[in-house]
Structures are given as structure tokens and as C-alpha cells.
C-alpha positions as CSV (number, residue, x, y, z in Angstrom):
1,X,-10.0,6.2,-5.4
2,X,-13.5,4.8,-4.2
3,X,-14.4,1.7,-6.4
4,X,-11.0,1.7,-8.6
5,X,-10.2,-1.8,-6.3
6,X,-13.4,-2.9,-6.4
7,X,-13.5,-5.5,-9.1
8,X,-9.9,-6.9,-8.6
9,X,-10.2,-7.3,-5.1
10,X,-9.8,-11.0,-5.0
11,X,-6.6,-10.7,-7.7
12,X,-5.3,-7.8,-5.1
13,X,-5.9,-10.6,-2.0
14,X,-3.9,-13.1,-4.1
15,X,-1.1,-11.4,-5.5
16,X,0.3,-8.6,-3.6
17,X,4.1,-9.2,-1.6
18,X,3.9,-9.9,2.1
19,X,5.9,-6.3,4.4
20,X,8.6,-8.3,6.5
21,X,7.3,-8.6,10.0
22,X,10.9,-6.6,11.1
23,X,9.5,-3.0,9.4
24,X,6.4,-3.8,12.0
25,X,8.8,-4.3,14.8
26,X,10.6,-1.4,14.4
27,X,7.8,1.3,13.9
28,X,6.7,-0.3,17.2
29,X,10.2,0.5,19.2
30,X,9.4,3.7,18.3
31,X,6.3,5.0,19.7
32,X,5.8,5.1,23.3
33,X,2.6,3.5,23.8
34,X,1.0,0.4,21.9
35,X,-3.0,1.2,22.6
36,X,-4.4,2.3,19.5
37,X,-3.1,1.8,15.5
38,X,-4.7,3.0,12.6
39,X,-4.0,1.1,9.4
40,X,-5.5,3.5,6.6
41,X,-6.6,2.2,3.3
42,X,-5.9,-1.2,4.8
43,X,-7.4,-2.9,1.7
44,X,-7.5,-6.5,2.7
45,X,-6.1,-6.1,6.0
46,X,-2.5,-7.3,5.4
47,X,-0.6,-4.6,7.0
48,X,-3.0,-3.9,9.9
49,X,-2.3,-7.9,10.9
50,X,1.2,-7.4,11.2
51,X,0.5,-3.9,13.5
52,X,-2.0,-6.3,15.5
53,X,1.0,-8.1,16.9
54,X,2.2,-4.9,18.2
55,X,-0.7,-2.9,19.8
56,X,-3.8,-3.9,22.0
57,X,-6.2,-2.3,19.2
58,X,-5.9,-1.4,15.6
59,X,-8.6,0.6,13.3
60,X,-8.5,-0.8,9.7
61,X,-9.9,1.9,7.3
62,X,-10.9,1.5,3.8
63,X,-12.8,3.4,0.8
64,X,-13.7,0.1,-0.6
65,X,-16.2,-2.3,0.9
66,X,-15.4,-4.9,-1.4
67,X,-12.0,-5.3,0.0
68,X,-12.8,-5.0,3.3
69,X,-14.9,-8.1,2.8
70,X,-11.9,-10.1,2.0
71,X,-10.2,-9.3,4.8
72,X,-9.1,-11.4,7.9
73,X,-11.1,-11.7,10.6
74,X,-8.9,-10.5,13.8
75,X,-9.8,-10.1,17.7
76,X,-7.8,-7.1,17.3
77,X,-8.9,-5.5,14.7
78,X,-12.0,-3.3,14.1
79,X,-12.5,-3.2,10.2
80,X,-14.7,0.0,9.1
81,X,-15.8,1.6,5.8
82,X,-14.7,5.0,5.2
83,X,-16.6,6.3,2.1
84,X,-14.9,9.1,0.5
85,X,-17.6,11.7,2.1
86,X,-16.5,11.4,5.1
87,X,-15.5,14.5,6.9
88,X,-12.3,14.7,8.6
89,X,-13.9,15.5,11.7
90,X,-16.3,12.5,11.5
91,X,-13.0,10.5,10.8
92,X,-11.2,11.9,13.4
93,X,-14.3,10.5,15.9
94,X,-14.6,7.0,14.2
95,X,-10.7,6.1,14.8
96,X,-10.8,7.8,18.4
97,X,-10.6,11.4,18.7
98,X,-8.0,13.7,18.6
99,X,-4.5,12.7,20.6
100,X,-5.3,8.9,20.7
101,X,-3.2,6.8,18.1
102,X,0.1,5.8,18.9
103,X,0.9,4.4,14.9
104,X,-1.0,5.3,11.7
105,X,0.1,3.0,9.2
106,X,-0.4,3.5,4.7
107,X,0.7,0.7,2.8
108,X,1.1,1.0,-0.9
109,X,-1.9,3.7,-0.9
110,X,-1.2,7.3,0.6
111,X,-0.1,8.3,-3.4
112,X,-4.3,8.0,-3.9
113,X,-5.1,10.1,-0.9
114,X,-6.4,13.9,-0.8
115,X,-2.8,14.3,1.2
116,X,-3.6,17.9,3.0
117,X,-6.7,16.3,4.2
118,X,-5.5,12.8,5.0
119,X,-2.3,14.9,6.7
120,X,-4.6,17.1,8.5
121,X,-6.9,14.1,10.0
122,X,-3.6,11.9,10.9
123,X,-2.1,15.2,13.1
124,X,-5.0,15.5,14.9
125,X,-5.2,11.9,15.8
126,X,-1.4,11.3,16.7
127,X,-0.4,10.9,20.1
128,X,1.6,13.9,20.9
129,X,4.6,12.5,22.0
130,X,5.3,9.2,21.2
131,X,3.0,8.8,17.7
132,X,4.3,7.7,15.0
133,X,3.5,8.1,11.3
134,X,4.5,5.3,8.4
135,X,4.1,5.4,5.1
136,X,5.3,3.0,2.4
137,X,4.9,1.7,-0.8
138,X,6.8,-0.5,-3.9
139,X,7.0,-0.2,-7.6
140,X,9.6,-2.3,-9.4
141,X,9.7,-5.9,-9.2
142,X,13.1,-7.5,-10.1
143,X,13.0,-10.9,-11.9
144,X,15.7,-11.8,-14.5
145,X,16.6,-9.0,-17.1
146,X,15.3,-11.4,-19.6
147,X,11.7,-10.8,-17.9
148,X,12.1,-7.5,-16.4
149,X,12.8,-6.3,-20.3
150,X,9.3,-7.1,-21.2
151,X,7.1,-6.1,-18.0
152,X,9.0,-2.6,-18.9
153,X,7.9,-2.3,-21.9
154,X,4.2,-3.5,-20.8
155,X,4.3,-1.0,-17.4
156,X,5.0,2.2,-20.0
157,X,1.7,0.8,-21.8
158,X,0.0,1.6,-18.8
159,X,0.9,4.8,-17.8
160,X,-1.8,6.5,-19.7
161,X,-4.5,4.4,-17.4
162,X,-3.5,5.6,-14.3
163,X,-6.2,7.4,-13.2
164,X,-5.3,9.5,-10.6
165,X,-2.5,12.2,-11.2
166,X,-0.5,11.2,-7.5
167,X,0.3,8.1,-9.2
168,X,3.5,9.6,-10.1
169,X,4.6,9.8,-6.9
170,X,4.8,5.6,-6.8
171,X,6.7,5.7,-9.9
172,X,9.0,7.8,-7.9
173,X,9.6,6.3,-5.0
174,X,8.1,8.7,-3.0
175,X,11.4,10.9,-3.5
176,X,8.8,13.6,-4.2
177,X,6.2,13.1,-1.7
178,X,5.2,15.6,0.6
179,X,5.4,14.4,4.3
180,X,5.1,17.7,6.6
181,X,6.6,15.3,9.8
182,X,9.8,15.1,11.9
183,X,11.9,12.4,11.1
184,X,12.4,9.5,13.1
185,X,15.1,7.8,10.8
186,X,13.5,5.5,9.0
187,X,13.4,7.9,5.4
188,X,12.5,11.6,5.6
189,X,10.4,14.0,2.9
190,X,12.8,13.7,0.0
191,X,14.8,11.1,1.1
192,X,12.5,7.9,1.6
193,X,14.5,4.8,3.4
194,X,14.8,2.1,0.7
195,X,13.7,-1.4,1.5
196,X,13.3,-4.6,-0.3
197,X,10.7,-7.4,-0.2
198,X,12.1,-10.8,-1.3
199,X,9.4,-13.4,-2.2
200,X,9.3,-16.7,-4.0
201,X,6.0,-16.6,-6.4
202,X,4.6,-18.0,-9.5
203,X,4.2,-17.0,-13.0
204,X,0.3,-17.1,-12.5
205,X,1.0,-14.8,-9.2
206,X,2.8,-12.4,-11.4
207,X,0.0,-12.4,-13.8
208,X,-2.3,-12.3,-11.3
209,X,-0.5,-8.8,-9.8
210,X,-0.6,-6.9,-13.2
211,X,-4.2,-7.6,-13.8
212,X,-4.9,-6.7,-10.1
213,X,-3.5,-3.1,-11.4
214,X,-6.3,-0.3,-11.0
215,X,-4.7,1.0,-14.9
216,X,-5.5,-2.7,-16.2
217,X,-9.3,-2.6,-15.3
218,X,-9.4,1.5,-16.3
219,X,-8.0,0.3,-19.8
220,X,-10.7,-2.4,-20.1
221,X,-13.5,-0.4,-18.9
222,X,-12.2,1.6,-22.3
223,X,-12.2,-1.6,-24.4
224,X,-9.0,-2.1,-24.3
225,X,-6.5,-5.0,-23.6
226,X,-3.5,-4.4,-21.9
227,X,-2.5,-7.6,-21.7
228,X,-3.5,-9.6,-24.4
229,X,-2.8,-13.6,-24.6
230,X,-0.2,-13.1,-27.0
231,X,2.1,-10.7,-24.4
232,X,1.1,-13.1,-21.6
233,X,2.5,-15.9,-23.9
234,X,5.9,-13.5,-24.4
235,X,6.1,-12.8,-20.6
236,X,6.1,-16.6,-19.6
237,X,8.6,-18.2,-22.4
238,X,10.8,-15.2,-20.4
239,X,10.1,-16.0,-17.3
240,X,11.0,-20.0,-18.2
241,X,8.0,-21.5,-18.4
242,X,4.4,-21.6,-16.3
243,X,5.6,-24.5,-13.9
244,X,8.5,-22.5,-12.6
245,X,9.4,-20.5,-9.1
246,X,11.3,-18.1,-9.3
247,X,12.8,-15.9,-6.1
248,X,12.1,-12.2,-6.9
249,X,12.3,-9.2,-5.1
250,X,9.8,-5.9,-5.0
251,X,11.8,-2.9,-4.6
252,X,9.9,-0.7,-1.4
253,X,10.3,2.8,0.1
254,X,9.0,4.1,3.0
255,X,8.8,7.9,5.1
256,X,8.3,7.5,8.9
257,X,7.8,10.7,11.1
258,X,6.1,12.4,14.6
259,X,4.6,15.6,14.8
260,X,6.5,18.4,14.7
261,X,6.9,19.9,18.0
């Protein structure tokens, strides 16, 4: 996934939902210590601010050194580059060594990771008891069915730009993603807990989270447009107009879980 984010990273800054602070409040309540966190693939460091109100110390990891350049500067947080050639045991070092993390934390990325690997590194690093494990994501944003008619029809345009072939498991929901922990109640292997994410936004911050899309920039790179002035023009008449708010809500999953004893 190294570079796919690279030049949107300012759209992906602007444009993404904000995770209600209460999800962050209740992966706390259930680990027993609050030392160490690792956010991985923390992108512009929106999720791992939220888990710095809840533990003395979080590692933010990312592939991508242009995002991490956008992130927010934080006493708590320690932002580091992890290029993909990384070894899992020099991973395991750089967040703290083996039996040291109380939460590990994957917002809207663990569908791009090498997931035996990534699994592998995050049991090692788990506090055994007491760590926890969250993962979580979104897909569908819910507007009016007026709007949500044509973004449809413009998402299935994109499908064949998706470069990497654990996409699908975002356009599911995570229903089929593996996730070899124990539950903790908060959405299981198979059964992810469904959330929602209520924001008031723009058109031009709707706009601005399509073309922040890794498929939008893969279909450009091809010379292709996959959203031309013309559908931009379509999507605003049915959104009511550029000058308008509208309240609309992302629909979110998410699988929380401790090592299996």
C-alpha cells in the first residue's frame, strides 16, 4: 500500500469523518493497563489522538511519509515511518518489544495489510492479559436517495481501480475478514459490531473524499477521469446545490479481540 496515499494526502486530511470519542472510551474500559498504544497505519494521526486521551504513550505507525507529515503534533504521541521492508521483528522492537501494548488500534486500513504478518507482529506485541486489539473501518455514506443513487452508480465505476485485492473486504463490511482473536463484545470474526458516524459536511467535503480515494488517483495515473466536471455537476444539483449542509451519516464496522489464551 506504500505510496497509494501519497498524493492525496492533504484531500485524505480534509475529508475523512471524525470516530466518536465514545468507541475510544470503551476500547479503553477494556484493557487493564493504559501505558503503551499502537495506532497502525495511523495516516494523519486522527485515531491515535483520540487513543492519546486514554493512555500515557501511543506509537503512530505509517507506510506513508507524506501522511505522517500532515499529522498533529502530540506530547503523547511518537509518529514513526514504517516502510513496507520492515521485518516483523524489527517492528516488534520499534513499537516496544514483545508483551508491551495494552491497545493496537487500525482505522479504515487493516483491509491493505499483509494480515498473517500484521496478525503475527500485533500477538507478539499484546499485553497478555489485558491487550486489546481494534479494528474498524466504513464504506457507505448515507445522504438523500436522490444523491446516494448517483455516488452508486459512480462507486461501481471504481471498482476496477482498486488496487489491492483485500479491498473487498471494505465493501463487505469486514463480515469476511479474518480476525484469529477472542472476542471481547464489541463485533467478532464474522460478525463485526455495526456503528455509525454522523457528520454535518459540505458538498466540496464530499467531493473532496471521493477524490481522496486511492482508485481515483490509480484511474488517473491510467488517463482516466473518474469524475469528470460533468458527473461532479450531476452529483451537486442532487445534493441541492454547492452552498448547502447537509447532515449525513458513514456507515462503520468494527472487530475488537485479546489473545486467545
Amino acid at each position: 500500500m506504500a505510496g497509494l496515499f501519497d498524493k492525496q494526502a492533504d484531500l485524505y486530511l480534509d475529508a475523512r469523518p471524525t470516530y466518536p470519542s465514545e468507541w475510544f472510551s470503551k476500547l479503553a474500559g477494556l484493557t487493564d493497563h493504559h501505558g503503551l498504544a499502537w495506532d497502525a497505519a495511523t495516516g494523519n494521526g486522527q485515531a491515535a489522538l483520540a487513543v492519546a486521551d486514554h493512555y500515557e504513550r501511543v506509537i503512530a505507525t505509517d507506510v506513508s511519509e507524506s501522511q505522517l507529515k500532515l499529522a498533529t503534533p502530540h506530547p503523547k504521541i511518537d509518529y514513526r515511518h514504517t516502510p513496507s521492508s520492515m521485518t516483523a521483528d524489527e517492528l516488534v522492537e520499534l513499537i516496544g518489544g514483545e508483551n508491551s501494548v495494552d491497545l493496537i488500534t487500525v482505522a479504515q486500513a487493516v483491509h491493505w495489510f499483509d494480515l498473517p504478518k500484521f496478525y503475527a507482529v500485533a500477538t507478539r506485541l499484546l499485553r497478555k492479559p489485558g491487550g486489546i486489539i481494534a479494528v474498524w473501518g466504513y464504506n457507505d455514506v448515507l445522504v438523500t436517495p436522490e444523491f446516494d443513487a448517483v455516488q452508486y452508480r459512480f462507486h461501481a465505476e471504481t471498482l476496477p481501480y482498486w488496487k489491492y485485492p483485500n479491498i473487498q473486504h471494505i465493501f463487505d463490511s469486514y463480515e469476511a475478514l479474518p480476525f484469529p482473536f477472542e472476542s471481547v463484545e464489541m463485533g467478532s470474526e464474522g460478525k463485526p459490531l455495526k456503528l455509525e458516524m454522523p457528520k454535518a459536511t459540505s458538498f466540496e467535503g464530499i467531493i473532496r473524499m471521493f477524490k481522496s480515494w486511492s482508485a481515483i488517483v490509480t484511474a488517473r495515473e491510467k488517463g482516466i477521469d473518474l469524475l469528470p466536471e460533468s458527473l461532479v455537476r450531476e452529483l451537486e444539483a442532487a445534493w441541492g446545490g454547492s452552498d448547502l449542509i447537509r447532515s449525513v451519516v458513514y456507515k462503520a464496522f468494527m472487530i475488537a479481540g485479546k489473545v486467545r489464551a
